[in-house]
C-alpha positions in Angstrom: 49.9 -116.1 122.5 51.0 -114.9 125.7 54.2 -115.1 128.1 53.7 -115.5 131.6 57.2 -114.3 133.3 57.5 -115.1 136.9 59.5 -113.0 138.5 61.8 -112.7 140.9 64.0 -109.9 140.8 64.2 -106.5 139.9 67.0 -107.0 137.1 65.5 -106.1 133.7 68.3 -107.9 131.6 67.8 -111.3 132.5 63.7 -110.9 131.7 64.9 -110.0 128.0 66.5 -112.6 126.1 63.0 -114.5 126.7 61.0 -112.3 125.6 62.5 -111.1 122.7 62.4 -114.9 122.1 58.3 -115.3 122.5 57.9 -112.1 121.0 59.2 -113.5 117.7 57.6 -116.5 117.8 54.3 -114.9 118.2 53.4 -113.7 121.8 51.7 -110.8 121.7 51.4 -110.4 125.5 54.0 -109.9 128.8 52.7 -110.9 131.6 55.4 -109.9 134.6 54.5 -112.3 137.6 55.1 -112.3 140.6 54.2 -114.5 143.7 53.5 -112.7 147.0 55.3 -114.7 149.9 58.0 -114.0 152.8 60.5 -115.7 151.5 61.6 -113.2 148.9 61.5 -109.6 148.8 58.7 -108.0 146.5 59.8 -106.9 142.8 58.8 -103.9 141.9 56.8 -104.9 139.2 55.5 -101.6 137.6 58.7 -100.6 137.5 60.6 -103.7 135.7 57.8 -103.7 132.9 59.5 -100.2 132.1 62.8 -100.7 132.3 62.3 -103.9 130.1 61.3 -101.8 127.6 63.6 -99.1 128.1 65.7 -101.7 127.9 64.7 -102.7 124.3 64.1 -99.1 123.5 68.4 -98.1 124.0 69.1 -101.3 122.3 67.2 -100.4 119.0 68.7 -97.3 119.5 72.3 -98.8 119.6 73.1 -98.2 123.3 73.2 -100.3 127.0 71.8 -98.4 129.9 72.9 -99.9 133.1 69.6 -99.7 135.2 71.2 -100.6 138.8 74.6 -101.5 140.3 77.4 -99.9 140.5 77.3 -98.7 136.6 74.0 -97.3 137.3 73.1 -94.8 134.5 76.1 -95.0 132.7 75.9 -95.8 129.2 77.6 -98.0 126.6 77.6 -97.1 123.0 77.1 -100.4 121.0 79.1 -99.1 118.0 82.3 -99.4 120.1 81.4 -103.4 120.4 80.2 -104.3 117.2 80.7 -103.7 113.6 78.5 -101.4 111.9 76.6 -104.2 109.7 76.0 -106.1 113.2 75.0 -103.3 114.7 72.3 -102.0 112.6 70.8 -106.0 112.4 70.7 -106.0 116.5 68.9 -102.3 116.2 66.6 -103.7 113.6 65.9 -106.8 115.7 65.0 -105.2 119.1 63.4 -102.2 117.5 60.7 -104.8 116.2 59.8 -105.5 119.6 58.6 -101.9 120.1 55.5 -102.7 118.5 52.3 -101.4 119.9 50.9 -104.6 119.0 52.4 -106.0 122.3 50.5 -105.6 125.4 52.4 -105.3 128.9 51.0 -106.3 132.3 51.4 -107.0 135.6 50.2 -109.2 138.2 50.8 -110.8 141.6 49.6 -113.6 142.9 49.3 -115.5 146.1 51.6 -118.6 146.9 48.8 -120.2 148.0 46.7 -119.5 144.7 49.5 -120.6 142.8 48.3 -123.8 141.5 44.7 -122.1 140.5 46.9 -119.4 138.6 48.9 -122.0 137.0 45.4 -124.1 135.6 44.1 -121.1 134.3 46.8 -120.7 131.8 46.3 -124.4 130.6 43.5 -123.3 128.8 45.2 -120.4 126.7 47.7 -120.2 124.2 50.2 -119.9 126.8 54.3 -119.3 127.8 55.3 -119.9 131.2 58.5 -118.7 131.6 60.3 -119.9 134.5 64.0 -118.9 133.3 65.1 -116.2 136.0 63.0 -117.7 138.8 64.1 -117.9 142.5 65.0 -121.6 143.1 62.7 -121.3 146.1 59.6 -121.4 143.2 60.9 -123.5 140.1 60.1 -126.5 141.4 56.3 -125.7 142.6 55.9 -123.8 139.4 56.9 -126.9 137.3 55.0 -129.1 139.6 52.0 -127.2 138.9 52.2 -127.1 135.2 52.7 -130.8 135.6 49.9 -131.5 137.7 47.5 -128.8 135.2 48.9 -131.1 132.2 50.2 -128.2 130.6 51.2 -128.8 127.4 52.9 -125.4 126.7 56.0 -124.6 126.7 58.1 -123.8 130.1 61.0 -121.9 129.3 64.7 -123.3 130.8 67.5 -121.5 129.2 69.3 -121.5 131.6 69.3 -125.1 131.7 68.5 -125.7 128.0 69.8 -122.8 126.1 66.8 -121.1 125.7 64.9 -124.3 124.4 61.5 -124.6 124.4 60.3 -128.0 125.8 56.9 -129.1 125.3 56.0 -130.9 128.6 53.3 -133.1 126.9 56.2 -135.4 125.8 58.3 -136.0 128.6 
């Protein structure tokens, strides 16, 4: 199974909570996505895919690393915010994400190819995960997953709480 991110910013922390999500019910690829337009500026793609994993890296480690704003590089020791028994689950759960078993990419895409990206993935075990998206994409993204009669999941957490819906059934 893989999960197809589209992206929008540069933010690691938003990108996480789905994947850790995908990666434990199976997905053994991260695909960071991006579509190339003026609208938004560009995410540096190469460099998200690596602080999403340093990301999971300081948290199986017990620690938050503030990767931009004003906090930037300053770092939190987790043992100050949970309890030792909490602590050492939420190690053990992002530490299992580490595995080389998962395979990290990137990719950008044309606005205009967006649909033909979009009907390729209906034909693979696919996650299209839409939850940190630019407003000025969700829609066409959803559209096209509509239109490709996608059946996969399209994550909405921040609509649904990190639900998976299966579009088949609406």
């Amino acid at each position: 199974m893989k999960l197809y991110i589209f992206v929008t910013s540069n933010r690691p922390d938003q990108y996480l909570n789905s994947i850790v999500h995908c990666i434990e019910k199976g997905a053994r690829s991260v695909v960071f996505i991006q579509v190339k337009d003026i609208q938004l500026d560009q995410v540096q793609l190469n460099l998200l895919r690596t602080d999403v994993y340093t990301l999971l890296q300081n948290l199986s480690e017990g620690s938050y690393k503030y990767l931009e704003g004003s906090r930037k590089d300053a770092v939190v020791n987790l043992a100050a915010e949970y309890n030792p028994e909490e602590l050492a689950k939420l190690k053990a759960r992002y530490k299992l994400h580490l595995s080389d078993n998962i395979d990290w990419k990137v990719e950008r895409l044309q606005y205009s190819d967006l649909r033909q990206y979009i009907s390729k993935l209906a034909t693979k075990d696919s996650i299209i995960d839409v939850t940190s998206v630019s407003k000025a994409y969700i829609g066409d993204i959803f559209a096209c997953s509509l239109l490709e009669n996608i059946v996969n999941y399209v994550l909405l957490s921040y609509l649904l709480s990190l639900t998976s819906i299966d579009l088949g059934k609406l």
